[in-house]
C-alpha positions, 0 to 999 in steps of 0.5 A, spaced: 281 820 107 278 826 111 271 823 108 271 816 110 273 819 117 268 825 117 262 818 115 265 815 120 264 819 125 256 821 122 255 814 123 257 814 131 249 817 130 246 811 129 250 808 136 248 814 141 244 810 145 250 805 146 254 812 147 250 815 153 248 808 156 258 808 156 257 814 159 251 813 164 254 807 167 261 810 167 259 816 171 255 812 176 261 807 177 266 813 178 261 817 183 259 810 187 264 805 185 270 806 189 276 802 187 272 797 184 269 802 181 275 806 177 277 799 175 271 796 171 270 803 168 277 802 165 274 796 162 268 797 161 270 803 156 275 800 152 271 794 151 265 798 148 269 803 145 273 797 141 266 795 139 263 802 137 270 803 133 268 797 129 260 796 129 262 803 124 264 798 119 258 794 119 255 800 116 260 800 109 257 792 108 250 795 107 246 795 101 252 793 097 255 800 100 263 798 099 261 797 090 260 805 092 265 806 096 271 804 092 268 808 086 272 814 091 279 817 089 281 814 095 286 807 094 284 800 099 291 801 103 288 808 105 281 805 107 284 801 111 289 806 115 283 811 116 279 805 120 285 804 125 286 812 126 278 813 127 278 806 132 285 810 135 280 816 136 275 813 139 279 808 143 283 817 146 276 819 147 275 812 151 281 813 154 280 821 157 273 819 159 276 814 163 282 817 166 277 824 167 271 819 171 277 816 175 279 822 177 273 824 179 273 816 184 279 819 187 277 825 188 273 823 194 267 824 191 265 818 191 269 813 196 276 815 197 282 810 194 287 807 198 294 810 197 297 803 193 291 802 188 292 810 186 299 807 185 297 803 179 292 808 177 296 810 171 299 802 169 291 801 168 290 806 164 296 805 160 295 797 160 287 798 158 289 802 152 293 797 150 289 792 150 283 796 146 290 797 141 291 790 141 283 788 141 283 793 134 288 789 131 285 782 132 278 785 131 280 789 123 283 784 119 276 779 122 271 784 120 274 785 113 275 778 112 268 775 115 263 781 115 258 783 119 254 776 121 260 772 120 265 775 124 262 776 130 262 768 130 269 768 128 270 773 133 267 769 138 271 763 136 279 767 137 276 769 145 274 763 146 281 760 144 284 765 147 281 762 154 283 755 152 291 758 150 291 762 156 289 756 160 294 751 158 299 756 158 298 756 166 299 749 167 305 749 163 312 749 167 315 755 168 311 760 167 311 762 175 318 764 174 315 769 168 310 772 173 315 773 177 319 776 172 314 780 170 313 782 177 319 785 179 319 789 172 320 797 173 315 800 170 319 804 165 321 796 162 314 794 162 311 800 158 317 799 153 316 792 152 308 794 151 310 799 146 314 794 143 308 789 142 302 793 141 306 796 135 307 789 133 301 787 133 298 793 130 303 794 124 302 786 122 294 787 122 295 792 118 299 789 112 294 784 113 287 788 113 291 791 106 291 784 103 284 782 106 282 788 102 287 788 096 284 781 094 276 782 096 271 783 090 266 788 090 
């Protein structure tokens, strides 16, 4: 499994531009945006690295490269497991990179941060982190299942779904009181009630993506 995770991370070379535009863009955004500045760098980062993170896995489709790389002593489960450990990497270094430059946008480098907004800094960081965690989630098991081509459509469709639920959902009766609720939340029962779900999330994609493999044939 180290091998996969080594080609992995020789086939970020391909990706170097897309790399120092993240960072081009993020550095700019810590020294001049401001508040606003520390919260699209968060985003930004995340989303791109998520992208990044599974952009690798396009490489094993080509000129028929998974035949080769399941001639390997590696099983299919341990395949699958090094693709979520080399997108958690990447989504760390994402997640420093972040946290590093906000430090620099709230140092007074750029402009100063107001005392309330340095207050939810790290919830921030904590909830983009756990987007991108469950971004990789959904977009693994898609990507294994569809391919290159196919799964950015079908990829496509989950987000546009997931507008259209999230809509619906502000229509339906009762959710002001859940907002509520989650307003007057400490933030120790939301980070353990994020943790919970992320894990969720991770482990049912997992055993998914172990089934997508087990039953594909090269």
């Amino acid at each position: 499994m180290k091998a996969l995770f080594l080609k992995d991370l020789y086939t970020l070379k391909t990706s170097k531009a897309l790399l120092l535009v993240i960072v081009g863009v993020a550095v700019f955004m810590a020294i001049w945006g401001g508040e606003e500045g520390v919260s699209f760098i968060t985003s930004y980062v995340m989303v791109l690295c998520a992208v990044v993170a599974v952009n690798a896995m396009n490489y094993d489709e080509m000129d028929n490269g998974y035949a080769f790389l399941m001639t390997m002593p590696f099983s299919r489960r341990q395949y699958v497991l090094e693709k979520y450990l080399f997108g958690f990497a990447v989504g760390c270094f994402g997640w420093i990179l972040t946290m590093l430059l906000g430090a620099v946008a709230a140092s007074g480098f750029g402009i100063r941060e107001s005392q309330e907004f340095s207050g939810i800094r790290w919830l921030l960081y904590g909830g983009t982190f756990a987007a991108f965690l469950v971004l990789q989630a959904v977009m693994i098991p898609v990507q294994l299942k569809f391919g290159g081509q196919k799964g950015k459509i079908a990829m496509l469709a989950i987000i546009a779904a997931g507008f259209g639920i999230t809509a619906l959902l502000t229509k339906v009766t009762g959710m002001e009181n859940l907002a509520e609720l989650l307003a007057g939340a400490t933030k120790t029962q939301l980070s353990v009630s994020g943790f919970v779900i992320v894990a969720a999330c991770l482990i049912v994609s997992f055993l998914c993506s172990v089934k997508i493999m087990e039953r594909r044939e090269f």
